[in-house]
N, C-alpha and C positions, 0 to 999 in steps of 0.2 A: 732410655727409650730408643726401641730402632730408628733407623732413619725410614722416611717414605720411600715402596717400595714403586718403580717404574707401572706403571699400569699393565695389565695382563694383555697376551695374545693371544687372539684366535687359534687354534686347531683345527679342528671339527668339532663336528655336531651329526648325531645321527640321531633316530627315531625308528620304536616300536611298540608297537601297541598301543598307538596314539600318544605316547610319553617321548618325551626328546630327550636326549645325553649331550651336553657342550663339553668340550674340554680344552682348556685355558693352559697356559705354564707363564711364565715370570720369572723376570732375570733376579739369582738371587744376590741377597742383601750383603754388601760389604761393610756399609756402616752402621755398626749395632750397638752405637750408645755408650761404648767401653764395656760391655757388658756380655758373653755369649750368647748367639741367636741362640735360640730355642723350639726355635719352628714358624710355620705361618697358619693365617687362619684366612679363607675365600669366604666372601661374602656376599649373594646376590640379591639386589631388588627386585621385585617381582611386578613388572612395570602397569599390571593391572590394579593389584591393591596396594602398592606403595610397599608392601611388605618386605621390612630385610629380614635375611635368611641366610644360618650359616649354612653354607654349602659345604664347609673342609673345616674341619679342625685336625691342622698339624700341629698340633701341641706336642712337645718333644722328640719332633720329627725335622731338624729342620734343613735337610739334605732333600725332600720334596718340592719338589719346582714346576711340577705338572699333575695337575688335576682334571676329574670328568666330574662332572657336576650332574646328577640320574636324577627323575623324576618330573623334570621340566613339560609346563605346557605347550604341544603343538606348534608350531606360528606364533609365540610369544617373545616378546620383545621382555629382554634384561638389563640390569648392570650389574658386573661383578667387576669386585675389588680385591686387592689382596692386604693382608698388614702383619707387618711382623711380631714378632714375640721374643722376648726376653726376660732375663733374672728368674727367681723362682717364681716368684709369682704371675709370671708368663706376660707380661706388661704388655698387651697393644701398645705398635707405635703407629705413626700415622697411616692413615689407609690411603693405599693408590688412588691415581684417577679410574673412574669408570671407564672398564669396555661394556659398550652398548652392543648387543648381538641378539638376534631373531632365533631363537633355537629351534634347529631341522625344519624352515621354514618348507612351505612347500614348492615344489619348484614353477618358475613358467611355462606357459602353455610350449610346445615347438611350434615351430615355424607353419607355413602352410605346406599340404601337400602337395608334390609339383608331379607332372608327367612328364618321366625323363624321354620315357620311349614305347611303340608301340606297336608291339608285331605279334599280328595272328590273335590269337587271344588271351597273351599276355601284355599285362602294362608291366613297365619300369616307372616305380614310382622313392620319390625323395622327399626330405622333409628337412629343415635348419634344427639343429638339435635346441635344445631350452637355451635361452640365455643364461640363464639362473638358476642353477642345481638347489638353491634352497639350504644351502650348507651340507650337505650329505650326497653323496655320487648317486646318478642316477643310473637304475639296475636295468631300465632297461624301458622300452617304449611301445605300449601294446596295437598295431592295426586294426579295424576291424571292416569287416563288409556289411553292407547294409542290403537285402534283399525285400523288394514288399513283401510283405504278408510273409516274409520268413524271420524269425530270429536272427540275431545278430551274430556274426561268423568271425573270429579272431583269426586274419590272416596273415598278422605279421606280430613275434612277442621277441624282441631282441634289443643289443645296446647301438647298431646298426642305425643309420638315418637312411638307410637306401631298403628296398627290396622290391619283389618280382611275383605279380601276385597272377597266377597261374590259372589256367582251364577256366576262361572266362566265356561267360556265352553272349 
């Protein structure tokens, strides 16, 4: 049997379409039991229903050492593991410790908006970007203005924590 494989690392994590993608890698296995690796197999628990779930089978792969793990829940908390494989009959050996990881959670709010400056009838206005991108880079941070009795007016859509919102009355 292999030996226990080190626990896996984070990557990233993105999301679309409401589905998140993690992806993990792990240092591979030198001691394989006397026996050729033969691949690994990723395993996650699904920390809502307890469910484990093969996420990878590297079965006769076993030069694979990084994995994306597709179809994961929004803001859901996992553990994934890794375990080796050997001989022909691909023998698990013992499975890693869990990494726990939130997949593509969603990010924090930013900071407050601040008035940097204020001339004529432009402001210069700032904001402290998210603490916590949520695992996935954030694309970008949308302003918007609020007028009574009018619809709401997107004045600022960038990766920017600063801008300059113009012809104000």
């Amino acid at each position: 049997m292999p030996a226990k494989p080190e626990a896996p690392v984070y990557v990233s994590s993105t999301y679309a379409a409401l589905l998140a993608s993690v992806t993990v890698e792990w240092t591979p296995l030198t001691d394989t039991g006397g026996v050729p690796l033969t691949g690994y197999k990723v395993y996650y628990i699904d920390g809502t229903t307890s469910t484990t779930v093969l996420g990878y089978d590297g079965t006769s792969i076993p030069t694979v050492v990084q994995v994306t793990l597709t179809g994961l829940t929004l803001d859901e908390t996992y553990d994934i593991y890794v375990v080796g494989l050997n001989g022909d009959t691909y023998d698990e050996g013992e499975a890693s410790d869990n990494l726990s990881i939130t997949a593509a959670a969603l990010p924090d709010a930013p900071g407050a908006i601040t008035l940097t400056s204020r001339i004529d009838n432009h402001l210069e206005l700032s904001w402290v970007a998210s603490a916590d991108n949520g695992g996935s880079s954030i694309l970008g941070y949308v302003l918007y203005m609020v007028k009574d009795n009018e619809d709401d007016q997107v004045v600022f859509y960038g990766s920017a924590t600063t801008t300059t919102v113009q012809d104000l009355t």
